[in-house]
N, C-alpha and C positions, 0 to 999 in steps of 0.2 A: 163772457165770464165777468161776473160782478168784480166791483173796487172796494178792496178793505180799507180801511183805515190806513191813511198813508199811501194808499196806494196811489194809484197814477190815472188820470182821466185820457181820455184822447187827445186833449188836447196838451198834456204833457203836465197838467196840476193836478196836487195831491186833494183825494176828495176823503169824506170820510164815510161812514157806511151806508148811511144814505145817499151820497152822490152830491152831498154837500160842499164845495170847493173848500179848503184850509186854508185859514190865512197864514203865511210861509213868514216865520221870523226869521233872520239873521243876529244870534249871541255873538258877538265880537269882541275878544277883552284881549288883555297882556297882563300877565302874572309873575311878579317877579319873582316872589317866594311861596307861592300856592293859594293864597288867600283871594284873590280875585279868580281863580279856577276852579275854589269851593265855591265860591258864592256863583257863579255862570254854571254849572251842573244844577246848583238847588235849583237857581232861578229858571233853567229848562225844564226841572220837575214841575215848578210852582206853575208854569206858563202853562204846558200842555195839559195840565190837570184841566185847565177850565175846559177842555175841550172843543173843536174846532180851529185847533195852531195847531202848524206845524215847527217846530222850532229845530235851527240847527246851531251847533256850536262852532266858531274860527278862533281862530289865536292869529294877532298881527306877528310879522318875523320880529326878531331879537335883534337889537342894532348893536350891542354891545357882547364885549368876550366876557368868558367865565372870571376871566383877573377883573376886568372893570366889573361885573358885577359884585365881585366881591369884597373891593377894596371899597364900593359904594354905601354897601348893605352892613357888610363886619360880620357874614356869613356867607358859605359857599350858598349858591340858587340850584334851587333843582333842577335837572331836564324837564326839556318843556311836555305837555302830554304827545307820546306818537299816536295816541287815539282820534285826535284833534284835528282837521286840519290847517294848515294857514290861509289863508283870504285871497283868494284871486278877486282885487280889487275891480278888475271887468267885470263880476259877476254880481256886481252889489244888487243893479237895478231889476234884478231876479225876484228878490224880495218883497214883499208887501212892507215892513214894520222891523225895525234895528233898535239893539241892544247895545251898550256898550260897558263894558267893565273896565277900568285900569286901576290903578293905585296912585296914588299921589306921590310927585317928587316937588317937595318947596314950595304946596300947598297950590298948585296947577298939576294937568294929565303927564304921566311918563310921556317921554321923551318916542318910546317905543309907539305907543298910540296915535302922539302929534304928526311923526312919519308917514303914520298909515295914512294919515287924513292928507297930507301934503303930497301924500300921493293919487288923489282923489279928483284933480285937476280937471281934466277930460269930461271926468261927470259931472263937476260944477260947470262947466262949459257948454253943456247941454240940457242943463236942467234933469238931470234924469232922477233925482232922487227928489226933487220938488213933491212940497205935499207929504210924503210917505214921517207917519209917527217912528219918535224914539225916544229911549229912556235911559237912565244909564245911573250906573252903581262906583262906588270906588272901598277904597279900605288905605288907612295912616296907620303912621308908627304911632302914633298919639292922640289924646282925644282932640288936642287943639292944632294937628295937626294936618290940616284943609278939607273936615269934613263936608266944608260947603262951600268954601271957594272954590274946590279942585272942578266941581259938577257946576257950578254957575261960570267960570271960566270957561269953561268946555262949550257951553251952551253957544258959542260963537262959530263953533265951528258947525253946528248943524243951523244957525241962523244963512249960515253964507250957502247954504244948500237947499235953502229953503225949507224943510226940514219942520216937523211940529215937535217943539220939545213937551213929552206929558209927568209932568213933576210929581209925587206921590202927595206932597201935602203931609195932613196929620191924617190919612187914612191908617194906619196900623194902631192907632189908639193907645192904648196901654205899652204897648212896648215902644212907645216912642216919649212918653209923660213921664216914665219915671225917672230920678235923681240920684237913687242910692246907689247905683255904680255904673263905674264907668263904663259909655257904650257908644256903638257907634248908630248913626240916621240922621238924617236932617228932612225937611220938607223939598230938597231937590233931590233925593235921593238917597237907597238904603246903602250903607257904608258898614264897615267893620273896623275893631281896631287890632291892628297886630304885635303892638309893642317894638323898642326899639330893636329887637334881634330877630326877630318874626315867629317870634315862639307860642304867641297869642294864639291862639285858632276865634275864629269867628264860633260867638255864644249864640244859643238858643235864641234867646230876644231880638237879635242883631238878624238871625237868619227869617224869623217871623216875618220883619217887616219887610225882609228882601221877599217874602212870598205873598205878602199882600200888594206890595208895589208889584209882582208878575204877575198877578190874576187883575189888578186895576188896569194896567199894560194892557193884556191881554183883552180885556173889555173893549176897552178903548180904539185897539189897532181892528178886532172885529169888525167892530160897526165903521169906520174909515173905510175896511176892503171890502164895505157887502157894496 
C-alpha cells in the first residue's frame, strides 16, 4: 500500500506522495505568556507550506512555579499547551534541522531554554547533532529589549554543537525596512514585541517575516538533508 504524505516508509521516515523522503524538523520553543507559541504554530504552517518538511512542535518543561512566574512577569502565565508535547531530549538526533523559539529575559534566552540545552550534554559528547541546520525566533517586552542580542547570544550554544546557525538577513523586505511603528525582526532572527504586561499580540508584519524566515529555513535545511 502506497505512503501518503507524512506517512511512514519502511524504513521508519516520513515520505511524501511520491516516496520522497521529508526532511523531519524539530520546533522547540518555551512560551511564557503565549507569544513564542503564536509564533512556533505560524512558523510550522509557514515551514510545511514549502512542502517536503515534516515539522513537529516540543515545548522545553517549565523550571519555575505559577508564583515565580508571576511575581516575574506582573501577570498570571497561561497553561502550557497539553496539545504539545515536551522534548525528550534523547530524541533530538531523530531530526534533520531545529527550530528554536524563547523569549527574552534581560536581553539573553529564558532561563527555561538555557536548561533545555544544559541538558544536551551527552549529545554534545558525541557529536550527534554536528552539521544539522537551525534557526531560531524570540519576542521582548520592548522594542529595545534584546531583539538581537537574545538570538546572537544564543548562537553559542549551537556553535558548541557544531550546529549551522541560518540567520534570515533582510530577506522579508518591506516588513523588515519600515520605521513607522514599532515592531519587532532583526537580521538574526523574526522576533515580536509583547509589551510590558504581554498584552501585545504579535502583528501581521512581525508574523510575515517569521514566514518568510520558515520557507528560507526550510530551503536551506532541504538541500542540507538531500
Amino acid at each position: 500500500m502506497g505512503n501518503i504524505c507524512g506517512g511512514a516508509a519502511a524504513s521508519g521516515q516520513a515520505v511524501d506522495q511520491a516516496g520522497k523522503p521529508l526532511t523531519k524538523v524539530h520546533i522547540i520553543f518555551y512560551s511564557t505568556l503565549g507569544h513564542i507559541e503564536k509564533l512556533a504554530r505560524e512558523y510550522k504552517a509557514a515551514l510545511e507550506s514549502t512542502g517536503g518538511v515534516q515539522a513537529h512542535l516540543f515545548r522545553v518543561p517549565e523550571t519555575m512555579s505559577a508564583e515565580q512566574l508571576e511575581a516575574a512577569c506582573g501577570v498570571a502565565a497561561p497553561p502550557q499547551p497539553d496539545d504539545i508535547p515536551v522534548i525528550d531530549v534523547t530524541k533530538l538526533p531523530d531530526a534533520d534541522a531545529f527550530v528554536f523559539g524563547f523569549p527574552t529575559w534581560f536581553g539573553m534566552m529564558a532561563g527555561q531554554m538555557k536548561t533545555f540545552f544544559d541538558a544536551t550534554g551527552a549529545l554534545w559528547q558525541a557529536g550527534a547533532l554536528h552539521g544539522k541546520p537551525a534557526s531560531m525566533f524570540t519576542s521582548t517586552a520592548t522594542q529595545g529589549g534584546g531583539q538581537e542580542t537574545t538570538l546572537w547570544t544564543a548562537v553559542t550554544q549551537l556553535a558548541h554543537h557544531g550546529m549551522i546557525y541560518v540567520p534570515t538577513g533582510y530577506a522579508a523586505g518591506a516588513a523588515m525596512f519600515g520605521v513607522q511603528d514599532a515592531k519587532g525582526g532583526s537580521p538574526w532572527g523574526a522576533s515580536s514585541i509583547a509589551g510590558l504586561d504581554g498584552s501585545r499580540q504579535p502583528l501581521e508584519v512581525e508574523l510575515e517575516a517569521l514566514r518568510v524566515q520558515a520557507k528560507h529555513f526550510g530551503a536551506i535545511a532541504k538541500k542540507l538533508a538531500a
